[in-house]
Structures are given as structure tokens and as C-alpha cells.
N, CA, C and O atoms as CSV, one atom per row, in Angstrom:
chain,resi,resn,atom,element,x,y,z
A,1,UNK,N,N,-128.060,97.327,118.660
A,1,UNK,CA,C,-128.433,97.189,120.049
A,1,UNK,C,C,-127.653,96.029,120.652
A,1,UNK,O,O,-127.158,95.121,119.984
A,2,UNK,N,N,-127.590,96.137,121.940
A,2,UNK,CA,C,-126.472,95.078,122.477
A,2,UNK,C,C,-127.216,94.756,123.665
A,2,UNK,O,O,-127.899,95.493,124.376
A,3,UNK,N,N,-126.929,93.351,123.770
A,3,UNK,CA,C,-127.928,92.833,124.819
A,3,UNK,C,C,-127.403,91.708,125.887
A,3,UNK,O,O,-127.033,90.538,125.787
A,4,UNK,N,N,-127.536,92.522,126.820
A,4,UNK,CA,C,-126.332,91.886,127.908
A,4,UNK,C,C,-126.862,90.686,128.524
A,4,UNK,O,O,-128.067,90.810,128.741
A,5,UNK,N,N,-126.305,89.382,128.942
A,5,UNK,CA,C,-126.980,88.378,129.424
A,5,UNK,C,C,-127.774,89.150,130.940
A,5,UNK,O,O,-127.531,90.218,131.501
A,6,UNK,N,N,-128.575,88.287,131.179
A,6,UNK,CA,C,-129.543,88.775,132.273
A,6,UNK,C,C,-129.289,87.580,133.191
A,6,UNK,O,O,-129.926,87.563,134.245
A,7,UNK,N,N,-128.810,87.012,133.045
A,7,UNK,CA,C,-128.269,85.300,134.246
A,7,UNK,C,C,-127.357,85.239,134.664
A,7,UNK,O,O,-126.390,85.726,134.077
A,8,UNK,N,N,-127.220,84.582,135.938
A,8,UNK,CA,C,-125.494,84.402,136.721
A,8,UNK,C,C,-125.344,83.361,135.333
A,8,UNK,O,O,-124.380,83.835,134.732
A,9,UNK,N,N,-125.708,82.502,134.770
A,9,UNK,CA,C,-125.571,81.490,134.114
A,9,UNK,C,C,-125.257,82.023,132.906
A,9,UNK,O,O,-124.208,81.786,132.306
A,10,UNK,N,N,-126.358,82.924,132.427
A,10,UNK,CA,C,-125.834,83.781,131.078
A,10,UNK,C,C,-124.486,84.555,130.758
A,10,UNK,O,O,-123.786,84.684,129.754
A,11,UNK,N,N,-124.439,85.033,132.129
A,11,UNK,CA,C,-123.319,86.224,132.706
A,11,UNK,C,C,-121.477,85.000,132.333
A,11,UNK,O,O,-120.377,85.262,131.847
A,12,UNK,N,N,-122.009,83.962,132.810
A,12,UNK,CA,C,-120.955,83.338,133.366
A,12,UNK,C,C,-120.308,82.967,131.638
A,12,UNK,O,O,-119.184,83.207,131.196
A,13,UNK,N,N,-121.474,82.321,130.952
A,13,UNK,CA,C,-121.651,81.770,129.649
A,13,UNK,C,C,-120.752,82.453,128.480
A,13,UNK,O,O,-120.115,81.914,127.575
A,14,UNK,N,N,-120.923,83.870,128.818
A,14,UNK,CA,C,-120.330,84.622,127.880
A,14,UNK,C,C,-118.956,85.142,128.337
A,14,UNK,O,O,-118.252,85.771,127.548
A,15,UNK,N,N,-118.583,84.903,129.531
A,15,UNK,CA,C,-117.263,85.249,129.620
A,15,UNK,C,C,-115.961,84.346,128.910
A,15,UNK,O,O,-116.052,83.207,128.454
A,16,UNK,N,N,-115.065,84.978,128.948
A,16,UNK,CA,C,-114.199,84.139,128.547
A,16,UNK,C,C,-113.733,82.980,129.654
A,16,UNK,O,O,-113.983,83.057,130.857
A,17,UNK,N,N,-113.002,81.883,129.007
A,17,UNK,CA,C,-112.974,80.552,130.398
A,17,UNK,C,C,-112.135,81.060,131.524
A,17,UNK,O,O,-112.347,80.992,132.735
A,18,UNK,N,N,-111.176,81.562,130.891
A,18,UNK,CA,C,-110.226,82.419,132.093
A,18,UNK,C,C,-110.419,82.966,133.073
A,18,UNK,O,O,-109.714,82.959,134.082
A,19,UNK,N,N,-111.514,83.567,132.867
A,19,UNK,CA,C,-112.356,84.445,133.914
A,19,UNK,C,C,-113.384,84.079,134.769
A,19,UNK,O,O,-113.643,84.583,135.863
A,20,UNK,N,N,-114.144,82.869,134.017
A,20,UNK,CA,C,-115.107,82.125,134.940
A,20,UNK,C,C,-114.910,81.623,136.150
A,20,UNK,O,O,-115.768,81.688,137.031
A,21,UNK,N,N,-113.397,80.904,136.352
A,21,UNK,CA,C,-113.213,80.761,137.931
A,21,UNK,C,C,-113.342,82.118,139.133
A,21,UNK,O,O,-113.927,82.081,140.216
A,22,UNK,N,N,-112.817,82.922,138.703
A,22,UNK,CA,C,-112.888,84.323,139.248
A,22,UNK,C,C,-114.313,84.770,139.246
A,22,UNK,O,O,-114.622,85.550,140.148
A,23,UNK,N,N,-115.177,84.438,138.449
A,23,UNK,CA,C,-116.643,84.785,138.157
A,23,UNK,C,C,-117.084,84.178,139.629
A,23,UNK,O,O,-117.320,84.699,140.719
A,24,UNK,N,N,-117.081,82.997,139.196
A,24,UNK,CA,C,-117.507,82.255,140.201
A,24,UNK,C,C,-117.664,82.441,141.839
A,24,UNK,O,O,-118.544,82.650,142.673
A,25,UNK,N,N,-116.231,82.229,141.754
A,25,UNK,CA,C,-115.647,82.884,142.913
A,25,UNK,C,C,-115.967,84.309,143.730
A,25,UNK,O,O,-115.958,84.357,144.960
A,26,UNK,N,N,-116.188,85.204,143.070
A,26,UNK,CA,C,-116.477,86.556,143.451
A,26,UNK,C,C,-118.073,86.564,143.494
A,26,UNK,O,O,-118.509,87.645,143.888
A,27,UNK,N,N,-119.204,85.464,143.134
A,27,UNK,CA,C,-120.465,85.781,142.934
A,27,UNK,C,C,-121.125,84.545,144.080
A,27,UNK,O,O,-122.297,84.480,144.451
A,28,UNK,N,N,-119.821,83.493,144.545
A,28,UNK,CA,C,-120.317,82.572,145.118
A,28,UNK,C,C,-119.984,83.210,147.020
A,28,UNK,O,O,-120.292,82.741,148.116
A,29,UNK,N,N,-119.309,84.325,146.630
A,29,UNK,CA,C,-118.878,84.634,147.808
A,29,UNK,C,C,-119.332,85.753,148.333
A,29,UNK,O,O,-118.941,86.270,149.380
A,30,UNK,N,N,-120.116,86.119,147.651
A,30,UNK,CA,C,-120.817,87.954,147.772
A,30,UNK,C,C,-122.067,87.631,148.698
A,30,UNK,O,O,-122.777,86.627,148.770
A,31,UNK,N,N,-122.083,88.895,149.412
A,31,UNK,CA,C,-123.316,88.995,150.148
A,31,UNK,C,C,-124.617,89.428,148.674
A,31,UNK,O,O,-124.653,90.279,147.785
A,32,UNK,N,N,-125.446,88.367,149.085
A,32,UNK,CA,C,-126.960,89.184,148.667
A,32,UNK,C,C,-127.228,90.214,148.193
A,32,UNK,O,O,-127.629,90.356,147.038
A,33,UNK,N,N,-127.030,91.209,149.102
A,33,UNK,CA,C,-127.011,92.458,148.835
A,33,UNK,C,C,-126.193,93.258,147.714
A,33,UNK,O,O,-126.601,94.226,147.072
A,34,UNK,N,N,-125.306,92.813,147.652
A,34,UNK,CA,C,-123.695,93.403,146.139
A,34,UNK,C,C,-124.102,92.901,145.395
A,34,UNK,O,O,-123.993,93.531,144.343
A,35,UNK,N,N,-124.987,91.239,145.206
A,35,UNK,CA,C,-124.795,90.593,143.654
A,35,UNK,C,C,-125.406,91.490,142.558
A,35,UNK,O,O,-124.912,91.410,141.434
A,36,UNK,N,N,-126.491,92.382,142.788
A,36,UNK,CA,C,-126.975,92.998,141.197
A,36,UNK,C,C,-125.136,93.838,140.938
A,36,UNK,O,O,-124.305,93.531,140.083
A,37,UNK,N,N,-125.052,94.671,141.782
A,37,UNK,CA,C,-123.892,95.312,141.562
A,37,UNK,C,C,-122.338,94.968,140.797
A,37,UNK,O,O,-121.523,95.526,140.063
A,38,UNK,N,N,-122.560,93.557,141.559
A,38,UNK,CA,C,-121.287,92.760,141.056
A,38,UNK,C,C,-121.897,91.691,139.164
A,38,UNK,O,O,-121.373,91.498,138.068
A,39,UNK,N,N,-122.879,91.419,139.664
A,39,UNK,CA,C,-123.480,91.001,138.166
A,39,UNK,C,C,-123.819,91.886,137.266
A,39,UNK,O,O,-123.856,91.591,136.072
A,40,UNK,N,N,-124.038,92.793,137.611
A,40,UNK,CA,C,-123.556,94.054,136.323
A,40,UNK,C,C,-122.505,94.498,135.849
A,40,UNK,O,O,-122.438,94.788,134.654
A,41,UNK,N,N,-121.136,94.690,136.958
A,41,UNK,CA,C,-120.171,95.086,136.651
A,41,UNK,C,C,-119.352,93.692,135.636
A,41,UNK,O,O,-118.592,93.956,134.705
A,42,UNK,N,N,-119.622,92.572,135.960
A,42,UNK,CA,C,-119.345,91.124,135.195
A,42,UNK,C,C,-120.162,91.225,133.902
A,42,UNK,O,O,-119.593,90.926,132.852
A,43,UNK,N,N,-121.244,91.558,133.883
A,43,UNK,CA,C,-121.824,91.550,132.630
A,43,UNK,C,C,-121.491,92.639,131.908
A,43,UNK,O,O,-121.896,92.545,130.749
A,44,UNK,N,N,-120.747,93.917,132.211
A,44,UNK,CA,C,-120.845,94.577,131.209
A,44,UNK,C,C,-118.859,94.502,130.906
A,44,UNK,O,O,-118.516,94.993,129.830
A,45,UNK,N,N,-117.999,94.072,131.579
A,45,UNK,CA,C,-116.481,93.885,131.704
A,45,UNK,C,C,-116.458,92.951,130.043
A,45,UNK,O,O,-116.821,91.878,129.561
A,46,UNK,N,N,-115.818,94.131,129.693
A,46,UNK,CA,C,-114.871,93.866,128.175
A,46,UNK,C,C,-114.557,92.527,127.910
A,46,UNK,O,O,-114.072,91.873,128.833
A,47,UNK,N,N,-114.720,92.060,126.954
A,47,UNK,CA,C,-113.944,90.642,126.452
A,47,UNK,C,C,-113.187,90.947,125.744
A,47,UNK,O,O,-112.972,92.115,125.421
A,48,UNK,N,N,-112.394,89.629,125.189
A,48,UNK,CA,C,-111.111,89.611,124.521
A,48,UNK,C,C,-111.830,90.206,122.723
A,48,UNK,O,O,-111.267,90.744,121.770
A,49,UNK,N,N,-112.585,89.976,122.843
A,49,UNK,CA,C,-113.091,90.688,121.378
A,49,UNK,C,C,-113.321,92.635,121.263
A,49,UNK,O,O,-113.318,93.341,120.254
A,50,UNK,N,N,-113.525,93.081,122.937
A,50,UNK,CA,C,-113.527,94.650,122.658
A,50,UNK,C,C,-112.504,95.024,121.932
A,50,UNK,O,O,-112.830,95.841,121.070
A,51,UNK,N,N,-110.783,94.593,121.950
A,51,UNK,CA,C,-110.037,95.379,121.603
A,51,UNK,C,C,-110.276,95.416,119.969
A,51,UNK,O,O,-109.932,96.380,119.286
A,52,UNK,N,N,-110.876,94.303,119.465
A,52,UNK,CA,C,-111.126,93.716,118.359
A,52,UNK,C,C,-112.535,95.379,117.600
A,52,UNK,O,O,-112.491,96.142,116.634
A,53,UNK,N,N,-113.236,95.223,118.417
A,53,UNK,CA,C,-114.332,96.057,117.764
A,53,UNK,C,C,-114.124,97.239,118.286
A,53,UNK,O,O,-115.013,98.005,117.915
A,54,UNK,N,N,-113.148,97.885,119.167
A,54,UNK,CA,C,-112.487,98.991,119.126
A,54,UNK,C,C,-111.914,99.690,117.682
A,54,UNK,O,O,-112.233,100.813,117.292
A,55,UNK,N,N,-111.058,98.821,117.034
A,55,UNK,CA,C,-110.158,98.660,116.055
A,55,UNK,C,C,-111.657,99.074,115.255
A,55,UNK,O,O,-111.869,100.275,115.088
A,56,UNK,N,N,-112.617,98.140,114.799
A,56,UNK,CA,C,-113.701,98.335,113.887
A,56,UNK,C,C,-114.416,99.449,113.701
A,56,UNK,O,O,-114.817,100.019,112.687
A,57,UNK,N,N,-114.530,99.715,115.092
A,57,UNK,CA,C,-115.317,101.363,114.928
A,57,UNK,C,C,-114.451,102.361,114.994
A,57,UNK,O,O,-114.825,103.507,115.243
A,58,UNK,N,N,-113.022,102.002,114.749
A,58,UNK,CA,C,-112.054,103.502,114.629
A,58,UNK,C,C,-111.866,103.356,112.978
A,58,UNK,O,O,-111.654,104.388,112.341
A,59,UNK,N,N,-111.949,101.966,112.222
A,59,UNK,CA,C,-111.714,102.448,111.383
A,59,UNK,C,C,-113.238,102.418,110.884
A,59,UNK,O,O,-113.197,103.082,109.849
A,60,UNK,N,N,-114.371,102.057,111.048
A,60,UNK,CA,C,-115.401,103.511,110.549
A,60,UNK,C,C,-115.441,104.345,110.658
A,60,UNK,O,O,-116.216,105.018,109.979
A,61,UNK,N,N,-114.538,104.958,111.702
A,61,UNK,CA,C,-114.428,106.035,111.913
A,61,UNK,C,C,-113.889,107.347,111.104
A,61,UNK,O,O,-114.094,108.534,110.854
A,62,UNK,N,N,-112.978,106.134,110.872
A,62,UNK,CA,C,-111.542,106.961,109.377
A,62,UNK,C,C,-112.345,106.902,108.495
A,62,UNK,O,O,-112.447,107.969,107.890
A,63,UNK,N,N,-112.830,106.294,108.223
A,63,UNK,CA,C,-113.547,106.216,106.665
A,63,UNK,C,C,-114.463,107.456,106.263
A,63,UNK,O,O,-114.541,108.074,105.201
A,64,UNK,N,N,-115.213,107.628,107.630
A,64,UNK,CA,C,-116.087,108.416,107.596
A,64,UNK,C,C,-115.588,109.906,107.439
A,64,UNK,O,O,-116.207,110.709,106.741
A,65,UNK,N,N,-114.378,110.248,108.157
A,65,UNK,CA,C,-113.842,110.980,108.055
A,65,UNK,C,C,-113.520,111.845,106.764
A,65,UNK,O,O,-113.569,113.042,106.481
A,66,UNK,N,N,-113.080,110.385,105.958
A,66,UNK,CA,C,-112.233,110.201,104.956
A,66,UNK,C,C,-113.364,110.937,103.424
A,66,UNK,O,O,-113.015,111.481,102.376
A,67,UNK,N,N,-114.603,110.640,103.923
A,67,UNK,CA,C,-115.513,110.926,103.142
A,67,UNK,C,C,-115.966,111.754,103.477
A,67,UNK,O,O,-116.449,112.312,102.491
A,68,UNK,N,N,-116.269,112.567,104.779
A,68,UNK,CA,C,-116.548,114.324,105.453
A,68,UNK,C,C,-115.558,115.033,104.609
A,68,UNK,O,O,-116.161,115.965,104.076
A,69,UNK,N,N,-114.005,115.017,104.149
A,69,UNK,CA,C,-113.165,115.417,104.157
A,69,UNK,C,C,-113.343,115.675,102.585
A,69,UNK,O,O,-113.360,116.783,102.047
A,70,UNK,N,N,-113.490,114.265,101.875
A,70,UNK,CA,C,-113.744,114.936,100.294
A,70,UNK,C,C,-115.120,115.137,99.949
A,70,UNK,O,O,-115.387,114.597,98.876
A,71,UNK,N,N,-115.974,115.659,100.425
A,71,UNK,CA,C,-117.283,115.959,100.343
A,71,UNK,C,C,-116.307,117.161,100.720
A,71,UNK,O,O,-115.649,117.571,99.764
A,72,UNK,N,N,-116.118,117.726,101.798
A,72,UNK,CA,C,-115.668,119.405,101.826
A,72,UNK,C,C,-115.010,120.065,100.223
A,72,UNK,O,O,-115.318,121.037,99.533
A,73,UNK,N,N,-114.115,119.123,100.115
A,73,UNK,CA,C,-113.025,119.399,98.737
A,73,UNK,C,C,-114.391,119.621,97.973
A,73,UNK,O,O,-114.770,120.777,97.780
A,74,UNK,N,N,-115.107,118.596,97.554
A,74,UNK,CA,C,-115.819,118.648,96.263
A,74,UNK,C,C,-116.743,120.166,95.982
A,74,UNK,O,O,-117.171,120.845,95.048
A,75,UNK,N,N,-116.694,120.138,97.815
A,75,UNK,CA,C,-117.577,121.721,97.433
A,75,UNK,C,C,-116.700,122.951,97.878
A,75,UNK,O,O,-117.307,124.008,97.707
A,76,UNK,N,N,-115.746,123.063,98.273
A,76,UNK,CA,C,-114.842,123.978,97.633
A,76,UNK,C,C,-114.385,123.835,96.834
A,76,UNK,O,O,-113.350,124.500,96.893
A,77,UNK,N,N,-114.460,123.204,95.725
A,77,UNK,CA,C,-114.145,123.236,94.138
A,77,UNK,C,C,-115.255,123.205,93.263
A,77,UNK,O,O,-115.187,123.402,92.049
A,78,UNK,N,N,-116.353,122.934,93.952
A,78,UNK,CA,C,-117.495,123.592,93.394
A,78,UNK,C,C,-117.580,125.077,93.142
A,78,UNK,O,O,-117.400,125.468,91.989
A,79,UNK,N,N,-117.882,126.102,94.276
A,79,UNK,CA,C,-117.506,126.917,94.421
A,79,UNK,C,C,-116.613,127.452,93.881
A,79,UNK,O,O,-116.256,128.573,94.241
């Protein structure tokens, strides 16, 4: 389960530093009305670690594969 900050403060906390001026900036300048919109779209925007756990769940992915694939073999050579 993944659990997204719920705070401009939380929101801000977990971004990377690079981005916090721009955070800032775009949340200090918003009407009222946009901030859930814009604090969601900030809270859920990729960090430098997605490309990282991209990579992780492709290669569970292979693996899994890898083991669908000789589980088939084992039982067509069962057979």
C-alpha cells in the first residue's frame, strides 16, 4: 500500500529539492479553488526513484515469467 502525504508540508517534504521551489511557487500562487487539484497532481508526480522501481517491478516481472514459462515445460514433459 502506498501512502501519499496528505500536507502542503508533507507534499512539499517528499519532493525532491529541485522541485520544491516550483512547488511552492505554483501552490503559493493558486486560487483556493485549484489547490486540492494541484496538491494532488504534486502529490502523486513521480520522483527520481520511479524510474528506479519501474526497473524493480519489470524485473519481477521477468522472473515471474521466467517461472510461468518452466512450470509450462515441466508439464509438458510431464505429459
Amino acid at each position: 500500500m502506498v501512502e501519499l502525504p496528505a500536507s502542503i508540508n508533507g507534499i512539499r517534504a517528499a519532493l525532491p529539492e529541485e522541485w520544491r521551489d516550483k512547488f511552492d511557487e505554483e501552490v503559493g500562487n493558486a486560487h483556493a479553488r485549484d489547490l486540492p487539484l494541484i496538491l494532488n497532481r504534486w502529490a502523486l508526480r513521480p520522483t527520481p526513484a520511479w524510474d528506479e522501481d519501474i526497473a524493480a517491478v519489470e524485473a519481477l516481472r521477468e522472473e515471474e515469467r521466467q517461472i510461468l514459462a518452466e512450470r509450462a515445460r515441466d508439464e509438458e514433459g510431464a505429459r
